[in-house]
C-alpha positions as CSV (number, residue, x, y, z in Angstrom):
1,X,-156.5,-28.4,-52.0
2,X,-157.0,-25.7,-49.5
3,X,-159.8,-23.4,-49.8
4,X,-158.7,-19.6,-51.3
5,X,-159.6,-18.0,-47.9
6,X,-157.5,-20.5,-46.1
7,X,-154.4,-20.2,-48.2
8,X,-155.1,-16.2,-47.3
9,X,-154.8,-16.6,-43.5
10,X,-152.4,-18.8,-43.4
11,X,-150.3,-16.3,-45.3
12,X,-151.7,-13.4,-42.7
13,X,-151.0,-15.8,-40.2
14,X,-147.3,-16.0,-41.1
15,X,-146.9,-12.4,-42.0
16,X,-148.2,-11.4,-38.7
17,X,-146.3,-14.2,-36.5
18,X,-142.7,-12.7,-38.1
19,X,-141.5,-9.3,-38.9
20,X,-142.5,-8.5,-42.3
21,X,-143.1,-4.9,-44.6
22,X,-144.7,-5.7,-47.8
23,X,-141.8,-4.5,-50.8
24,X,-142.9,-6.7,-53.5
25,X,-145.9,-5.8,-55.6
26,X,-148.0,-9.2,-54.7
27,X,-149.8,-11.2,-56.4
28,X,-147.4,-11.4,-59.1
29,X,-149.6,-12.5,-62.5
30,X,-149.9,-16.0,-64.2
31,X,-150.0,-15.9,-67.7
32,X,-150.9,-18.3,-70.7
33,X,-148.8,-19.0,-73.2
34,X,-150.1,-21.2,-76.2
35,X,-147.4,-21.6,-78.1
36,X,-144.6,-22.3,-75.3
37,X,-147.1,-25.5,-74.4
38,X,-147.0,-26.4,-78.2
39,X,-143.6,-26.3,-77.6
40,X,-143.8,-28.4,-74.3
41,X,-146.2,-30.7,-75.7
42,X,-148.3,-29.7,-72.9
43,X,-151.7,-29.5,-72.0
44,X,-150.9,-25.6,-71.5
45,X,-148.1,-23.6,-69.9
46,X,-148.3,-20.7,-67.6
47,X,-145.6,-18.3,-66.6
48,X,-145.4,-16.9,-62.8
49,X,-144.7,-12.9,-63.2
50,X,-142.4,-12.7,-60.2
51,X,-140.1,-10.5,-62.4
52,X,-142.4,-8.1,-61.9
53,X,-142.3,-8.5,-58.7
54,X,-141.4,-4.9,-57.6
55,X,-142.7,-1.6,-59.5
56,X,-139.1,-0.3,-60.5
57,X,-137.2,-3.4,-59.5
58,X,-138.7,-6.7,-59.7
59,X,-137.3,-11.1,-58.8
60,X,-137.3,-13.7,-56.9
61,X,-135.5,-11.8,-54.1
62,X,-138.6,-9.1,-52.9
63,X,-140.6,-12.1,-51.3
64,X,-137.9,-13.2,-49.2
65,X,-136.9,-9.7,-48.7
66,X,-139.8,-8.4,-47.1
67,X,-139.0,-11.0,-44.5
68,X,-135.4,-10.1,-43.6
69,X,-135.6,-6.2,-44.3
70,X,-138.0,-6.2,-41.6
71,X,-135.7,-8.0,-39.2
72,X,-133.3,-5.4,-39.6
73,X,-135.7,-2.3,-38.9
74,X,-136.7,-4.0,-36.1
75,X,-133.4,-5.0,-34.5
76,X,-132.8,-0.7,-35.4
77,X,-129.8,-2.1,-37.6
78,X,-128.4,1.0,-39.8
79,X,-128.1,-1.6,-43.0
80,X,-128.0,-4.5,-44.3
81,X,-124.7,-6.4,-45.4
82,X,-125.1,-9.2,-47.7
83,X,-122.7,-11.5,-50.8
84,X,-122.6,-12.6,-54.2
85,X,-120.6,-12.3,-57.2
86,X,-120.0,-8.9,-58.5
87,X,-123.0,-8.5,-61.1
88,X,-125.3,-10.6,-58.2
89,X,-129.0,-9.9,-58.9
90,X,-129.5,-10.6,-55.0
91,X,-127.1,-7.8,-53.7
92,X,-129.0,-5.5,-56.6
93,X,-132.0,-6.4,-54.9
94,X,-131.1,-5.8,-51.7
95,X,-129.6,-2.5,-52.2
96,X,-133.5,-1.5,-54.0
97,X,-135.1,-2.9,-51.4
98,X,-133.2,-1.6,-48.3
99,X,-133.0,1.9,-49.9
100,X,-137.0,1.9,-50.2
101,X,-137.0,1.3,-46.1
102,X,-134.7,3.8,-45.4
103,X,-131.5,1.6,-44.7
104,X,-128.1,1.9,-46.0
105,X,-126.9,-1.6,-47.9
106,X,-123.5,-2.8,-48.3
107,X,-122.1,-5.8,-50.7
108,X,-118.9,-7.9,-50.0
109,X,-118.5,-8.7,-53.8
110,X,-116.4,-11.6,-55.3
111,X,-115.4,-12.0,-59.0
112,X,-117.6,-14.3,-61.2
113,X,-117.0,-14.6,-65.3
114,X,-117.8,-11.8,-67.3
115,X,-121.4,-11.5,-68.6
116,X,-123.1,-8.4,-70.5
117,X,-125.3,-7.5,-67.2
118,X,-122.4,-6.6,-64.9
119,X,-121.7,-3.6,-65.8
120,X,-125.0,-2.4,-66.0
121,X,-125.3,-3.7,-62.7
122,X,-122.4,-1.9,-60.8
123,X,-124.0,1.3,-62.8
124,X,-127.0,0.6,-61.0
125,X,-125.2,0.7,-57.5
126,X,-123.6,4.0,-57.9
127,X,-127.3,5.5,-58.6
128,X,-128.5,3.6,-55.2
129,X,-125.3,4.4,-53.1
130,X,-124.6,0.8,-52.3
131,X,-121.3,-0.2,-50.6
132,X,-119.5,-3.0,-52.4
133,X,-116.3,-4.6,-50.7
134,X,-114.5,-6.4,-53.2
135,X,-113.2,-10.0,-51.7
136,X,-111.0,-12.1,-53.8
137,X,-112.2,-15.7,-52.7
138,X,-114.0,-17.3,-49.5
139,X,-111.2,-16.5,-46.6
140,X,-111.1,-12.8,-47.8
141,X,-115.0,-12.5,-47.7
142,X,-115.1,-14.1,-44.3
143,X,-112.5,-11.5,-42.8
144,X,-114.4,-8.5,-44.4
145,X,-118.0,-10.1,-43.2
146,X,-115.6,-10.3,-39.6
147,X,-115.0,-6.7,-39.9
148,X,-118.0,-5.3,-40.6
149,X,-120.2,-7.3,-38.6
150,X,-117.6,-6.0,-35.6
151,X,-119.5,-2.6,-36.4
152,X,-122.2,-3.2,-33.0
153,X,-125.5,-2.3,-34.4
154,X,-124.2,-1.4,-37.9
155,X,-124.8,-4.0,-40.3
156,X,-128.1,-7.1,-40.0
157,X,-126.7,-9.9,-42.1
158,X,-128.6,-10.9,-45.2
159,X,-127.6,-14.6,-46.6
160,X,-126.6,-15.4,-49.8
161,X,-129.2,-15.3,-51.8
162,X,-131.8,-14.4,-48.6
163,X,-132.3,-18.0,-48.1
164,X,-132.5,-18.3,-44.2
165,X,-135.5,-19.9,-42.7
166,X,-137.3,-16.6,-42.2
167,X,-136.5,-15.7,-45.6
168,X,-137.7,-18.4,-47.1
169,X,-141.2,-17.6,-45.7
170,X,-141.4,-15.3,-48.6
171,X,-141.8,-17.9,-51.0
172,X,-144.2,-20.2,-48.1
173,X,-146.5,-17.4,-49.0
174,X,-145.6,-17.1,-53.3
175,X,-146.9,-20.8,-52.7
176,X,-149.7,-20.0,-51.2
177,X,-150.6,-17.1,-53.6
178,X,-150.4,-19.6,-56.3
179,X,-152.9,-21.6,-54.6
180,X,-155.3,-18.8,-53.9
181,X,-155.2,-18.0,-57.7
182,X,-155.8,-21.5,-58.9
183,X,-158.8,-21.7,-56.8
184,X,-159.8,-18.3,-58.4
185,X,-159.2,-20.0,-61.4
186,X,-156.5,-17.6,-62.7
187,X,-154.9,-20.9,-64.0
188,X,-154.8,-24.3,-63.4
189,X,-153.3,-26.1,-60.9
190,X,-149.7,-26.9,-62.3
191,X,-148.4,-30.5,-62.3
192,X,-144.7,-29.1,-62.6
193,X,-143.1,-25.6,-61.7
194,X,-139.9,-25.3,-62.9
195,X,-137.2,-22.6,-61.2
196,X,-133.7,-22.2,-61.2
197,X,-131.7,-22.9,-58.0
198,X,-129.1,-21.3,-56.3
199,X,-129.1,-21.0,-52.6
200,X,-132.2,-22.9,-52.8
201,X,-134.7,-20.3,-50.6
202,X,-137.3,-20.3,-53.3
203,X,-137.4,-23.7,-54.1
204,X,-137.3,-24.6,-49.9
205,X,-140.5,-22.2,-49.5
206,X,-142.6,-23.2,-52.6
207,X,-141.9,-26.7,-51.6
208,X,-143.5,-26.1,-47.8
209,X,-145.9,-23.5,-49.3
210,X,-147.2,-25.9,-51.9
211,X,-147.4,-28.7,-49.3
212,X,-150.1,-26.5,-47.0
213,X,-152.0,-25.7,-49.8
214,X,-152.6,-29.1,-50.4
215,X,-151.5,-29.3,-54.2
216,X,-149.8,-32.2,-55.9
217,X,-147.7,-30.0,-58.0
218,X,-144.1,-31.2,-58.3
219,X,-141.3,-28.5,-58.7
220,X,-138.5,-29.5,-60.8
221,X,-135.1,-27.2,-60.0
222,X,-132.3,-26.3,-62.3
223,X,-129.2,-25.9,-60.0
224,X,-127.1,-23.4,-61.2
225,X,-124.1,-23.2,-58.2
226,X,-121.8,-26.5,-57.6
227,X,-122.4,-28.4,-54.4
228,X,-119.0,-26.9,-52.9
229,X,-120.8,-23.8,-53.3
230,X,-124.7,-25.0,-51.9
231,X,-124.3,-28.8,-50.6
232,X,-127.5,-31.1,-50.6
233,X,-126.8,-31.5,-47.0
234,X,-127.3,-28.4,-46.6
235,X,-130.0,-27.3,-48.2
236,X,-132.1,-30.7,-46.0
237,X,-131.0,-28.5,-42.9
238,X,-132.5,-25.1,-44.4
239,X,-135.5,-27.2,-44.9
240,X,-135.9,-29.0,-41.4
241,X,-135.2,-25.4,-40.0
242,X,-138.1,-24.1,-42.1
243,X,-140.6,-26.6,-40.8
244,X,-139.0,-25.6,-37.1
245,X,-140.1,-22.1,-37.9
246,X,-143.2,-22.3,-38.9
247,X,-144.2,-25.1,-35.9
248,X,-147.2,-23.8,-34.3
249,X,-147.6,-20.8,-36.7
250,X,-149.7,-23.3,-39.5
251,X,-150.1,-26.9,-39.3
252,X,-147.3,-28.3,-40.9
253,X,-147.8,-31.2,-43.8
254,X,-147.2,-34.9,-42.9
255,X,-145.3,-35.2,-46.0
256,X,-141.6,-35.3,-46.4
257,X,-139.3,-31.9,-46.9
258,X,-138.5,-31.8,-50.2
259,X,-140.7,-35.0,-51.6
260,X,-142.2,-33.0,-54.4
261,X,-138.8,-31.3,-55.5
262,X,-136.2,-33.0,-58.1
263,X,-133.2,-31.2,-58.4
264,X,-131.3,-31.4,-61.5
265,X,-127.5,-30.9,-61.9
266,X,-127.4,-31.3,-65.9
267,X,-128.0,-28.0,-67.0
268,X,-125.2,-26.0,-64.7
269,X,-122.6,-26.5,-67.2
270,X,-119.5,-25.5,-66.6
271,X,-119.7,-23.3,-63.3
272,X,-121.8,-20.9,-62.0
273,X,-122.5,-18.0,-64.4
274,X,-120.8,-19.9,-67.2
275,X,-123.2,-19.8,-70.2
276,X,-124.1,-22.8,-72.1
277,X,-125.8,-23.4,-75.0
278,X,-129.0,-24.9,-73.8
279,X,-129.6,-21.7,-71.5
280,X,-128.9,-19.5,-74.6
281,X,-131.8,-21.3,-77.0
282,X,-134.0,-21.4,-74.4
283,X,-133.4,-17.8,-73.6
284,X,-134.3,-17.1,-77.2
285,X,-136.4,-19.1,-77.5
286,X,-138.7,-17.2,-74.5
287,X,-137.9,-14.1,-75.7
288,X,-139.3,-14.8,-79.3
289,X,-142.4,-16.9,-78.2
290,X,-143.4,-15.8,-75.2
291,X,-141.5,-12.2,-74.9
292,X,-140.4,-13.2,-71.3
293,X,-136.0,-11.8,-71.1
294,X,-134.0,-14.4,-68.9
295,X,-130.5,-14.4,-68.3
296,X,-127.8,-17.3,-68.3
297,X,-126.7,-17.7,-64.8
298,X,-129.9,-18.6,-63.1
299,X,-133.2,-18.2,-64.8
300,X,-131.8,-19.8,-68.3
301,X,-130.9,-22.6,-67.0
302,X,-134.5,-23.1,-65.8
303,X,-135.9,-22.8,-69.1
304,X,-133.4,-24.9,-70.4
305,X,-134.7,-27.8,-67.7
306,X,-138.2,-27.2,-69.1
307,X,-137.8,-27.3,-72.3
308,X,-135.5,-30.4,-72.2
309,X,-138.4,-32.3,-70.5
310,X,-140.7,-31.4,-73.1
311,X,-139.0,-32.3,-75.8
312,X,-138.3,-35.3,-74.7
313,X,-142.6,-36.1,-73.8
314,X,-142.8,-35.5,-70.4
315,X,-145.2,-33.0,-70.2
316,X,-147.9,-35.2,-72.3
317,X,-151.2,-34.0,-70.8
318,X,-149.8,-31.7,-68.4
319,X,-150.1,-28.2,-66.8
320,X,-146.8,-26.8,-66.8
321,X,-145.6,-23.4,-64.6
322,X,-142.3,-21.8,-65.4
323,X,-141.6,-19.8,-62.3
324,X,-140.1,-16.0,-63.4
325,X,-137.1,-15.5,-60.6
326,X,-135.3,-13.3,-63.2
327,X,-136.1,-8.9,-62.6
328,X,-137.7,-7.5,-66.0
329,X,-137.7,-4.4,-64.7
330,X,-135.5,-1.7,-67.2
331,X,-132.8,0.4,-65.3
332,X,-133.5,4.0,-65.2
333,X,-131.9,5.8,-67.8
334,X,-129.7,7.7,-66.2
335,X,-127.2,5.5,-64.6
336,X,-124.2,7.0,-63.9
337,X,-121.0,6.0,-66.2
338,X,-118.5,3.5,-64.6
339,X,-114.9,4.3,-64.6
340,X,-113.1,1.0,-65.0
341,X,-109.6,2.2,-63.7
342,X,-111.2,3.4,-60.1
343,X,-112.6,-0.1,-59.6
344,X,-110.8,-3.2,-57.4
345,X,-109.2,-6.0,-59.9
346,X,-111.8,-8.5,-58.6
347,X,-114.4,-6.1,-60.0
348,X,-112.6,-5.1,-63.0
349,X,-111.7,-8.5,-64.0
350,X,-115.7,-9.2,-64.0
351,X,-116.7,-7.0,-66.6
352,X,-116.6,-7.9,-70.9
353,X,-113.1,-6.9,-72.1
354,X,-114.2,-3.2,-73.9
């Protein structure tokens, strides 16, 4: 393993190499939680505090974020324009982040099952002043991502989920913050991190971040999006163009991309932001034991992965790292009421029937 003031300048090294305007509130906590390794049968368990990430608004997203918001200040881009369903925790995100930096933010939104955080969440946009674009399926988001992007020097494009190359840096860098806090000893060095996965950006960086720190730690990834929606194929290519990236910039590990990562399809369930009942006892289960609040679409499904393994021995004599992508942060207070008939159908149809 990497020495702590390595790990530090490869992190300055790669912070100064891209654009980059430090958002998130860094370094996020590890904490130590006795009874979830009882749980685990582990030798102890640890979660990463990335959803207090930010100081009003906190996730996974800030790391990657810091990245990509700077490319758009840079290229003197007016806002950002990014997707997701319509209660997306990335396009939240986004329009906190890019509202901190002065820049507008608009959302091309497309209907996902109803859960209880969407409407808090479209609440939460009318206080920030983000633009959402309601798009029925894929052919009607590409032709309104056509049409804006035909704005010259309006709108920098944000990926789903930030997961480009250069956003994945954020999370090259949450790796390498890990290290520096083992070697502090903040925590052990973990054998497993577990994490949800989506568009696969923070599992692509840990995985490249954990291989320059020189740690053994395997990462096992709950996928939580069908592979129509985020193919294996392409998340190998986001990873080769990561390694591309960051050629010349650190000295990048012999070992394979994606080695150290198993990605596991059995805890999706039915589709994306369908609930299941694994995700909902190990969401209370967290919330009682460890007082950590997860959600079902991404971060549940996690847990769930975690606590399946232990149950069934894995984690025998084993440091074990639940990685917090899910924001912990409490909406202010005063979010402004939604009125339902003003809203598009693909919106309306996203929120719990009244």
């Amino acid at each position: 393993m990497i020495s702590a003031s390595r790990a530090r300048a490869y992190r300055e090294a790669i912070r100064q190499g891209f654009p980059w305007r430090a958002i998130a509130a860094t370094p996020t906590p590890v904490d130590r939680h006795d009874s979830l390794a009882g749980e685990l049968g582990a030798r102890s368990a640890w979660i990463k505090r990335d959803d207090i990430s930010g100081v009003k608004h906190g996730g996974n997203k800030l790391r990657k974020l810091e990245f990509l918001l700077a490319d758009a200040l840079e290229g003197g881009y007016r806002g950002v324009l990014t997707y997701g369903a319509v209660g997306s925790n990335h396009i939240l995100s986004t329009a906190h982040a890019a509202r901190s930096l002065g820049l507008e933010c608009c959302g091309i939104v497309r209907p996902q099952p109803p859960t209880p955080y969407v409407e808090e969440t479209l609440r939460y946009h009318l206080l920030l002043g983000t633009r959402l674009v309601a798009a029925a399926d894929r052919e009607a988001t590409a032709r309104e991502r056509k049409r804006l992007l035909a704005e010259e020097g309006a709108w920098y494009e944000v990926p789903l989920g930030g997961s480009s190359a250069l956003g994945c840096l954020g999370y090259v860098c949450g790796a390498l913050e890990l290290a520096g806090q083992v070697k502090a000893g903040k925590c052990p060095a973990p054998d497993l991190i577990y994490l949800p996965c989506g568009s696969s950006g923070s599992t692509l960086g840990l995985d490249l971040g954990l291989s320059l720190s020189g740690l053994s730690t395997r990462i096992v990834t709950a996928r939580v999006v069908s592979d129509n929606m985020t193919s294996m194929s392409r998340i190998g290519s986001l990873a080769e163009q990561l390694r591309q990236l960051l050629d010349g910039v650190c000295p990048l590990p012999e070992d394979e991309p994606l080695s150290r990562v198993e990605f596991r399809t059995e805890f999706l369930g039915p589709g994306y932001a369908l609930p299941t009942d694994e995700a909902r006892a190990a969401i209370e289960f967290m919330k009682q034991q460890t007082n950590t609040h997860l959600e079902y679409t991404y971060s549940g499904k996690g847990a769930a992965a975690m606590l399946s393994d232990g149950r069934k021995g894995r984690h025998k004599d084993r440091n074990v790292l639940f990685w917090n992508t899910y924001n912990s942060r409490p909406a202010p207070a005063d979010l402004p009421p939604l009125v339902r008939a003003e809203l598009p159908e693909v919106v309306r149809a996203s929120l719990p029937a009244v």
